[in-house]
C-alpha positions in Angstrom: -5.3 -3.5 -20.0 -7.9 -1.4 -21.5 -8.9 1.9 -20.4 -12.0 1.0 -19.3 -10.7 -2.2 -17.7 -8.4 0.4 -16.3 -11.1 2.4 -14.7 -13.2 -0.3 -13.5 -10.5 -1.9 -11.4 -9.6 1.7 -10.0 -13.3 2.1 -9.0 -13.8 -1.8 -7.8 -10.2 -0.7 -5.1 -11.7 2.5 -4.4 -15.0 0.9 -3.4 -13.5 -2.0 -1.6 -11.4 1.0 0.6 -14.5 3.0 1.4 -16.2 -0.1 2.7 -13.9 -1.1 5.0 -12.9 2.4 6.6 -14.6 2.1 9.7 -13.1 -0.9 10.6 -9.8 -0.6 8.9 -7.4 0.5 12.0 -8.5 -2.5 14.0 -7.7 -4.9 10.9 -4.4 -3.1 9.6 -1.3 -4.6 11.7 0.8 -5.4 9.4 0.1 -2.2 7.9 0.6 -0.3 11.0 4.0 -2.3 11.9 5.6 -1.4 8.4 4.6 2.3 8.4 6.1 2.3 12.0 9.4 0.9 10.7 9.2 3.6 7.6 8.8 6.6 9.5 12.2 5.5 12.1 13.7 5.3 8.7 12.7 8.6 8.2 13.9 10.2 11.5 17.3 8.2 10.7 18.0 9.4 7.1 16.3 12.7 6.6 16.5 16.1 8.5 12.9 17.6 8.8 14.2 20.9 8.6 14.1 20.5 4.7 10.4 19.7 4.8 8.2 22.0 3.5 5.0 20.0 2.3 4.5 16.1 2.9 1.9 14.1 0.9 0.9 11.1 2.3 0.1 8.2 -0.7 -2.7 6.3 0.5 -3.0 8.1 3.7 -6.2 5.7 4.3 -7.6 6.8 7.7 -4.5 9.4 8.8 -3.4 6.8 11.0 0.0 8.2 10.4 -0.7 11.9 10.0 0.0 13.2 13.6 3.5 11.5 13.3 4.2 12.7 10.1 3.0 16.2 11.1 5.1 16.2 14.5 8.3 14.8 13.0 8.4 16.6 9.7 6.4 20.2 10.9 5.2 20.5 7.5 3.9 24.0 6.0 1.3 21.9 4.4 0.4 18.0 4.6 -1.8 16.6 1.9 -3.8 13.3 2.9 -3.9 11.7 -1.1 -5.8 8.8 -1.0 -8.2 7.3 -4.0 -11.1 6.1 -1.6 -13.5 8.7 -0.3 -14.9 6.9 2.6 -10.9 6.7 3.9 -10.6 10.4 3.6 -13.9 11.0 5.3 -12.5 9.1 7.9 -9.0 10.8 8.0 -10.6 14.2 7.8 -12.3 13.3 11.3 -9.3 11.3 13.4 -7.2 14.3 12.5 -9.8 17.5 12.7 -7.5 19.2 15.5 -4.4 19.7 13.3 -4.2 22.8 11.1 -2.9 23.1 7.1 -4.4 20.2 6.3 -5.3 19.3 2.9 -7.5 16.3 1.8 -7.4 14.9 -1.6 -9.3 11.4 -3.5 -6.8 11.6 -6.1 -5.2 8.4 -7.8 -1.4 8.1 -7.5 -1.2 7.4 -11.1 -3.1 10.4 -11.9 -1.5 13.3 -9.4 -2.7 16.5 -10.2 0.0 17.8 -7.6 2.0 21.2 -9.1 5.2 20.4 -10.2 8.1 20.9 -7.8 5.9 21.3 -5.0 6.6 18.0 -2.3 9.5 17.6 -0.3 8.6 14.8 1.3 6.3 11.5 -0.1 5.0 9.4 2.2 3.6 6.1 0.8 3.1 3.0 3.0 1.4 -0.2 1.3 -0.2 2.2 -1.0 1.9 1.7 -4.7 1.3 -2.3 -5.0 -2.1 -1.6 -7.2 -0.1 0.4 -9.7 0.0 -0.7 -13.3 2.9 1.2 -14.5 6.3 1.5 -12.4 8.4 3.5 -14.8 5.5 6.5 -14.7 4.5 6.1 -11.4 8.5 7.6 -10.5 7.7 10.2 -13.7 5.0 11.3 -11.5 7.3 11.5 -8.6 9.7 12.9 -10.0 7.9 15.9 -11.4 6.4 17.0 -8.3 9.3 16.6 -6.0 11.5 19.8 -4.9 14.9 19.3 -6.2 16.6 16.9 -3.2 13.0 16.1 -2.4 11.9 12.4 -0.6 9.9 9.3 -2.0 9.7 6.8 1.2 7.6 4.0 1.1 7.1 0.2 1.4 6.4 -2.3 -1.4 5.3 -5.9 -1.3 7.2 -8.3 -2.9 7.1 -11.5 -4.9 6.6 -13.6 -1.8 3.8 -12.0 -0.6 0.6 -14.2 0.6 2.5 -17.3 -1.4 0.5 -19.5 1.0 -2.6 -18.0 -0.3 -1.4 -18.3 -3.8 -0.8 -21.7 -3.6 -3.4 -23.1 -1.7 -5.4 -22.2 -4.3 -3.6 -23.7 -7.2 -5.0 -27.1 -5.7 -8.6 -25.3 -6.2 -8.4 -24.2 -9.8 -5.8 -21.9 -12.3 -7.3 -18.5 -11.9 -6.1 -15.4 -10.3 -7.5 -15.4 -6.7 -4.4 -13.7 -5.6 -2.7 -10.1 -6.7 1.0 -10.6 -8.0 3.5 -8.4 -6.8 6.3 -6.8 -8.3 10.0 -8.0 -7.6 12.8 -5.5 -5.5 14.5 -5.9 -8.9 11.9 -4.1 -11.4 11.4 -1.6 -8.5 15.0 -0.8 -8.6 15.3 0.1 -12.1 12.2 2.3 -12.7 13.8 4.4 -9.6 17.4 4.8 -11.1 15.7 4.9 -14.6 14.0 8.1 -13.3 16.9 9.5 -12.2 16.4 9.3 -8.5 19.0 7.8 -6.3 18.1 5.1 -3.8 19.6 6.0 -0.3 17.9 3.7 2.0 16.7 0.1 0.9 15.8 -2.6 3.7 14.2 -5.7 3.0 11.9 -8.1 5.5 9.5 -10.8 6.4 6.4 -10.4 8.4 4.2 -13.3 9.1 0.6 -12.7 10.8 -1.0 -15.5 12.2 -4.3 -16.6 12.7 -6.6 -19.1 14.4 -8.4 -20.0 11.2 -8.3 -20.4 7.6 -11.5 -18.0 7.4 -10.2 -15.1 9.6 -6.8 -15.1 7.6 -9.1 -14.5 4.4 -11.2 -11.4 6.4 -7.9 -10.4 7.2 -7.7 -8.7 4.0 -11.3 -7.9 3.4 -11.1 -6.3 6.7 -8.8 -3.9 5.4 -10.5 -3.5 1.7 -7.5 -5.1 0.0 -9.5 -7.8 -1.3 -9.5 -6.5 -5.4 -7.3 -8.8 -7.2 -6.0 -7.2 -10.5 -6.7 -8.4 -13.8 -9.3 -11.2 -12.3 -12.0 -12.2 -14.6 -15.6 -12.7 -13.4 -16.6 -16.2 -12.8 -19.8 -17.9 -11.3 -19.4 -18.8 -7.8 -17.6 -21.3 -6.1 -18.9 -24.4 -5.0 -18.9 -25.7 -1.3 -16.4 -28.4 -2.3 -13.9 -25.9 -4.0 -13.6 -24.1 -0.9 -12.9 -26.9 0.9 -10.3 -27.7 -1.1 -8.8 -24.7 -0.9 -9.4 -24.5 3.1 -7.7 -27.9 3.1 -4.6 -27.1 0.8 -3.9 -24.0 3.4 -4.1 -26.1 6.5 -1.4 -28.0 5.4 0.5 -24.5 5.8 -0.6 -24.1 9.5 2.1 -23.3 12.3 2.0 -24.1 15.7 1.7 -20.0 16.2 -1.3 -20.8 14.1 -2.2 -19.7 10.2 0.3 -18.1 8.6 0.2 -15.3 6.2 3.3 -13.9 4.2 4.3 -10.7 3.6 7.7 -10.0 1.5 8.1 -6.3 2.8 10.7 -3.9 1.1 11.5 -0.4 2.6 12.7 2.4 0.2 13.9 6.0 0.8 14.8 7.6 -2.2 16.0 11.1 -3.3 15.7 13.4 -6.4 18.7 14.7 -7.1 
């Protein structure tokens, strides 16, 4: 991908964030259950004593920034996030808690002082990174010695119903690809940092309709899909193709949508 490529699709996720911040907390379940799960894996592995600063990847709205706050008691927490209109709304669900620091930064471009985290919080927030293996160079350079990287990653399986309703549609990208446990694994120990929690799960949301599955994840801005090429718009008849081809995935619980969760603590040594 080209630079400008690069910063186009940063911009078009940004955007797409920022748009959907005021409604975001009532769309973001899933979201919510898996950064529930990640901070009881928190209180089980690591002693908050050690915690000095926390930065919160993709803090979005601060939806978990009071629990981060009153578990880890933090000298400083920094809410990174690359939308604005997220931060603007983080800045306002959290206004009563002190040494608080707001930042629209990119998580591939941190401009974090070396050495300075103990604890990084990151909860659906690395998927729309291009580059694993610098993404834990990054980490790794401003993590304390012994510091924390804890965060979830979507896997392979990940929307497959979406994915392949589609392919009855047409053969271009509608859907983002996710990166395999596997290549996650190995630009962590690559980095030097040790893995000392991994847990992998299924979630499945369900829905009454094809439709509200879809503003499922326009509802939380997710709806950027990387490396898609502009295209004229779909006809009616595609679409009901596609609606079609996902019925055929429909539960009695109702619509079904994937996702291939994976939960990581790791540790710089």
């Amino acid at each position: 991908m080209n630079v400008d490529t690069w910063h186009s699709q940063k911009k078009s996720i940004a955007d797409g964030f920022s748009r959907a911040a005021l409604r975001y907390d009532k769309a973001a379940r899933v979201q919510q259950q898996t950064g529930q799960q990640l901070l009881q894996y928190i209180k089980q592995v690591i002693d908050s004593t050690s915690i000095e600063v926390v930065a919160d990847i993709g803090c979005g709205t601060g939806y978990f920034t009071q629990d981060l706050v009153r578990y880890c008691q933090p000298q400083q927490y920094l809410g990174i996030d690359i939308s604005r209109g997220m931060l603007d709304v983080a800045a306002v669900n959290n206004s009563m808690l002190d040494n608080i620091t707001w930042l629209c930064e990119d998580v591939e471009n941190l401009q974090i002082s070396d050495q300075l985290v103990s604890l990084i919080y990151a909860n659906f927030s690395l998927q729309w990174c291009e580059n694993l293996s610098e993404l834990m160079c990054h980490f790794y350079r401003v993590l304390t010695p012994g510091g924390y990287v804890c965060f979830t990653s979507l896997g392979p399986n990940t929307l497959y119903e979406l994915r392949d309703a589609w392919c009855y549609v047409d053969q271009q990208k509608h859907v983002n690809s996710f990166y395999h446990r596997d290549i996650w694994q190995q630009a962590i120990t690559d980095r030097q940092l040790s893995i000392i929690h991994h847990q992998k799960h299924t979630i499945v949301d369900y829905f009454d309709s094809v439709k509200s599955a879809l503003y499922s994840i326009k509802d939380v801005g997710a709806n950027t899909v990387k490396g898609k090429q502009r295209r004229s718009l779909m006809g009616k008849r595609s679409f009901k193709c596609f609606i079609r081809a996902y019925e055929t995935f429909r539960r009695p619980q109702g619509i079904p949508m994937t996702y291939d969760i994976d939960t990581w603590i790791i540790q710089k040594s």
